[in-house]
N, CA and C atoms as a LAMMPS dump frame, in Angstrom:
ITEM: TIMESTEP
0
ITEM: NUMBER OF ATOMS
234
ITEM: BOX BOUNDS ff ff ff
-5.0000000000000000e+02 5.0000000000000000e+02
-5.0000000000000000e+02 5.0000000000000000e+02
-5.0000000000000000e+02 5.0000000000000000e+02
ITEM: ATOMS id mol type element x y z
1 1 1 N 4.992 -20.014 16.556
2 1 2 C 4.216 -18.81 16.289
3 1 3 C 4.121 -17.991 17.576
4 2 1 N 4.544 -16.646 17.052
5 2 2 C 4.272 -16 18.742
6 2 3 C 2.906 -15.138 18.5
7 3 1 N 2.476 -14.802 19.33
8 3 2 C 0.915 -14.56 19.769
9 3 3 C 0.533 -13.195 20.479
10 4 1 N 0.532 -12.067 20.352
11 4 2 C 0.276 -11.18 21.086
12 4 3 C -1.056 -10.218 20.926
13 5 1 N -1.399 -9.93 21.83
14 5 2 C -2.409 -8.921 21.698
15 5 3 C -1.968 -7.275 21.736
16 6 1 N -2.968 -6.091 20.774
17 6 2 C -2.816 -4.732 20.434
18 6 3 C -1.472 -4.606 21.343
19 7 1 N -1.905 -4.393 22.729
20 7 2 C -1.511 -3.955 23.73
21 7 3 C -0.357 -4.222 24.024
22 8 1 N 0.644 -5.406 23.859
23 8 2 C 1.183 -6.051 24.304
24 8 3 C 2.566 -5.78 22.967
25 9 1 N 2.026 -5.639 21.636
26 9 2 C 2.409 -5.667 20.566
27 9 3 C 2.775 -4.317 20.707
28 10 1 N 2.63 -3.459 20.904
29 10 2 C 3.163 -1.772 21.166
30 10 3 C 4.14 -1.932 22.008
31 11 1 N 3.957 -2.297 23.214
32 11 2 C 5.196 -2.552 24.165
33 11 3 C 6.282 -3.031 23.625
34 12 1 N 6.487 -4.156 22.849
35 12 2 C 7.188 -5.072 22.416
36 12 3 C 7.424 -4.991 21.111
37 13 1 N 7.275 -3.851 20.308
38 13 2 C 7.635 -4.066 18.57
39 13 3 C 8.875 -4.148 18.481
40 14 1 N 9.474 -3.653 18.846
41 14 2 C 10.859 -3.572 18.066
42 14 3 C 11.342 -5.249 18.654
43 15 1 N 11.032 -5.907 19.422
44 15 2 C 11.14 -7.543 19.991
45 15 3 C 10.721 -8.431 18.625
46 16 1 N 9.352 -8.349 18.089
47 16 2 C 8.114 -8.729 17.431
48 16 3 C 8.906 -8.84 16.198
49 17 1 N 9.467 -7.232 15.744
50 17 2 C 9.979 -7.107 14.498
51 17 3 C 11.195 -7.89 14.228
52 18 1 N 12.142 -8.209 15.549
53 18 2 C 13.4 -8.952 14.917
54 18 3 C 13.046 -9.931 15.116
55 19 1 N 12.21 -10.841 15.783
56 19 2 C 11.579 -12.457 15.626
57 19 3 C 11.014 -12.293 14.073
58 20 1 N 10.26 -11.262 13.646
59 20 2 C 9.954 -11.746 12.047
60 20 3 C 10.957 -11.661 11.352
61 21 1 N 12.415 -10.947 11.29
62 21 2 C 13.398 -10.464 10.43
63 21 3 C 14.098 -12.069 10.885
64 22 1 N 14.117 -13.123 11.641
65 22 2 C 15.041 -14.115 12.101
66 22 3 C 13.528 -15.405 11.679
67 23 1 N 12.658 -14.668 10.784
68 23 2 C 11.816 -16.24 10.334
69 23 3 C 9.928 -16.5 10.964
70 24 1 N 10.521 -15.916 12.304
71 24 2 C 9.029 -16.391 12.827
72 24 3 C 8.246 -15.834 12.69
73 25 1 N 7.372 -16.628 12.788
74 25 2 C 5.751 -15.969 12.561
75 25 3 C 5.292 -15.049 13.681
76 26 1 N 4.941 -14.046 13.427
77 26 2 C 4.158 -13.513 14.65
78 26 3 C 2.69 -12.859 14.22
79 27 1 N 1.64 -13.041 15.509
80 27 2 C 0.502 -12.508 14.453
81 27 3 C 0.121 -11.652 15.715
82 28 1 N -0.507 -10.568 15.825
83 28 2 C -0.993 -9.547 16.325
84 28 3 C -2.521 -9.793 16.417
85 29 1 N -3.189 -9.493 17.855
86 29 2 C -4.508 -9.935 18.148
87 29 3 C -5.182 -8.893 18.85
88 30 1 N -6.648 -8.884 18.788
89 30 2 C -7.24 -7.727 18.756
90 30 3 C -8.316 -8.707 20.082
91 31 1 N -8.889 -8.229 20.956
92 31 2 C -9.496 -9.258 21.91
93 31 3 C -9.47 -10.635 21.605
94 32 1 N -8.08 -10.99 21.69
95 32 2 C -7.845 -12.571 21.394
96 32 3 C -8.699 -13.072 19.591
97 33 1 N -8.623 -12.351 19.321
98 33 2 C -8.702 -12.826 17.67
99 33 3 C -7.896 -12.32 16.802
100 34 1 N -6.868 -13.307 16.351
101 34 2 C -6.099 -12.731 15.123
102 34 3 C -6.479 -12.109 14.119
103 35 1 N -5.512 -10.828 13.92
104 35 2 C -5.93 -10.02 12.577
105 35 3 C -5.149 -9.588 11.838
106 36 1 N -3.577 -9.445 12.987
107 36 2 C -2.592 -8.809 11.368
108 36 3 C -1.46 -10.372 11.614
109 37 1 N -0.666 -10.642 10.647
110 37 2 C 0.486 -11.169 10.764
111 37 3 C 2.075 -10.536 10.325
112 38 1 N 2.372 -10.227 10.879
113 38 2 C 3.719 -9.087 10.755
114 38 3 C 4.653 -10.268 10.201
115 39 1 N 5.187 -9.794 8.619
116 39 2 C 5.752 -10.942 8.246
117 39 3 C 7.126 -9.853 7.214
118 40 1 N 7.738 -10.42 7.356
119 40 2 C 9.296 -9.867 6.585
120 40 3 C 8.979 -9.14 5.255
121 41 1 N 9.545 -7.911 5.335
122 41 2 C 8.925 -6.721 3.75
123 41 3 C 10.605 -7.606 2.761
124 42 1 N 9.989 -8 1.463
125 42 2 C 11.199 -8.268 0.567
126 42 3 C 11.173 -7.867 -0.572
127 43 1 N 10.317 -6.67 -0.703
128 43 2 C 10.522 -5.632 -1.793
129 43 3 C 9.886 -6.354 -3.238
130 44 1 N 10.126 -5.356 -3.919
131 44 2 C 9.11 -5.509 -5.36
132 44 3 C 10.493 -7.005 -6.071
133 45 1 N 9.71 -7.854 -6.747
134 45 2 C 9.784 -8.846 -7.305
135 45 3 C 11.383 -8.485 -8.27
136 46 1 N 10.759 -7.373 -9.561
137 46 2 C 12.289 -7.114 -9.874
138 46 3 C 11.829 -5.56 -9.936
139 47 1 N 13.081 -4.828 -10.148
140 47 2 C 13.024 -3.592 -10.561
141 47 3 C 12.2 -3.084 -11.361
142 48 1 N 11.482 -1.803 -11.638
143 48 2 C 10.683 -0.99 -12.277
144 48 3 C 11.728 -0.693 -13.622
145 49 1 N 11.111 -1.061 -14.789
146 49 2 C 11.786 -0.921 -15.766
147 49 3 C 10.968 0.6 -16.571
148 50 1 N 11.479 2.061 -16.78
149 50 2 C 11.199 3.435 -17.037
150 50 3 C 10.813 2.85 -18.334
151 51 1 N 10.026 3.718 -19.229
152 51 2 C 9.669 3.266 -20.346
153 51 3 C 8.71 1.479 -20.902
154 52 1 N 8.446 0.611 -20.135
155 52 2 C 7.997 -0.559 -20.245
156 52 3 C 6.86 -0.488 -21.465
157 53 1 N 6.146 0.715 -21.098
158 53 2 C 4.454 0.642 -21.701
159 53 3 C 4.933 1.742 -22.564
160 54 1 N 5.646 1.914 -23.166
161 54 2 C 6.221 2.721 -24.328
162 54 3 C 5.394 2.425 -25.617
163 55 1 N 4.786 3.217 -26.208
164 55 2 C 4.084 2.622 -27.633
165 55 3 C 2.671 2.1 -27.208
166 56 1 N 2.533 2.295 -25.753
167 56 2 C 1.267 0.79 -25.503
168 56 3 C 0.137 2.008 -25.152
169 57 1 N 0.266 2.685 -24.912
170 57 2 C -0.619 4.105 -24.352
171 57 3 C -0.645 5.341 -24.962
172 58 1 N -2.108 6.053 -25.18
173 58 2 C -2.117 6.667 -25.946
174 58 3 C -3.383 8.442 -25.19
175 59 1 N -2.447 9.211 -25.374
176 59 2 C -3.616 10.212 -25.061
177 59 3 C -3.915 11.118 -26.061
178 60 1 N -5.413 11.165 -26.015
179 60 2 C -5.929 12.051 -26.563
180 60 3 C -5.571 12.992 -27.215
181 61 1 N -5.641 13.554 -27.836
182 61 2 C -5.08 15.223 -28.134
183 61 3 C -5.999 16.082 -27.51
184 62 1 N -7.271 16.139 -27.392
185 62 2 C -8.071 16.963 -26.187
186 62 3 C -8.016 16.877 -24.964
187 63 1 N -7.095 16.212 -24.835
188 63 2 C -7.225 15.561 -23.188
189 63 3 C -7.088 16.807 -22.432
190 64 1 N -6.434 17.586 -22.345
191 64 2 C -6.325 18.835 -21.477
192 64 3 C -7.797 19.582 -21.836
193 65 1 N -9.159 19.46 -23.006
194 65 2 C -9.869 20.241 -22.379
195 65 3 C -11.183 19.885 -22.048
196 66 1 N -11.774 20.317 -21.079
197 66 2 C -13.038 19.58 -20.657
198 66 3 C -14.287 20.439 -21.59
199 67 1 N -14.959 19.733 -22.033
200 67 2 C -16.238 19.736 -22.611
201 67 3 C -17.221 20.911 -21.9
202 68 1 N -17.894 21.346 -22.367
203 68 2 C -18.393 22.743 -22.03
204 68 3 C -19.264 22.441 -20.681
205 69 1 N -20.071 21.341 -20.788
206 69 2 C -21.194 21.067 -19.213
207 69 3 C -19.944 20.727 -17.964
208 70 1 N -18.912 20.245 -18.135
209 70 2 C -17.73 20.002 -17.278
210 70 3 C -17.129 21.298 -16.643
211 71 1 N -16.577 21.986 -17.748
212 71 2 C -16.233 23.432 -17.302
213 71 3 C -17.695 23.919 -16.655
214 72 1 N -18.785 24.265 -16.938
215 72 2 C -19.648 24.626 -15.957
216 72 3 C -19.95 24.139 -14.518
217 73 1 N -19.896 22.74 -14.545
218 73 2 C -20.109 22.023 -13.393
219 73 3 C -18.781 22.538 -12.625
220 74 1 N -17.881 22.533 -12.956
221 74 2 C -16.233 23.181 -12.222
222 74 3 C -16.64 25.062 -11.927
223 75 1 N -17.082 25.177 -12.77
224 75 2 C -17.123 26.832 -12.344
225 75 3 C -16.105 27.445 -13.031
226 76 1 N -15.472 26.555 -14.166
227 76 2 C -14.353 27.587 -15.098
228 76 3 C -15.053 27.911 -16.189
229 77 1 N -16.345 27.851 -16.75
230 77 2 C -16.674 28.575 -17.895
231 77 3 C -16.769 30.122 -17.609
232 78 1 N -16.565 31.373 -18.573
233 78 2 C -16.682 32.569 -17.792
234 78 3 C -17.894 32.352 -18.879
């Protein structure tokens, strides 16, 4: 595990970042107390499938208009 503090971790990211891309742990420290752990990004699980919630959701047919105390509170009633 490598160990660095704020300070030290600015100097040295692009170092920090290829020790996490090659496995290791590194954790980032704030007056000697750990707080972040910089750990390898491996993206969303699977792809976003367009359409999923198709059929499952439903809007309103008023949905575009707000209720008369709404439009007042907004300042669009004339």
């Amino acid at each position: 595990m490598v160990l660095r503090n704020i300070s030290e971790a600015k100097a040295e990211l692009s170092k920090l970042i290829e020790l996490a891309q090659n496995g290791e742990e590194v954790v980032i420290a704030k007056a000697g107390k750990a707080v972040v752990r910089l750990t390898l990004y491996e993206g969303p699980a699977e792809p976003r499938k367009p359409g999923a919630l198709k059929g499952r959701i439903r809007i309103a047919p008023d949905f575009d208009t707000l209720p008369a105390d709404m439009e007042h509170a907004f300042g669009a009633r004339k």
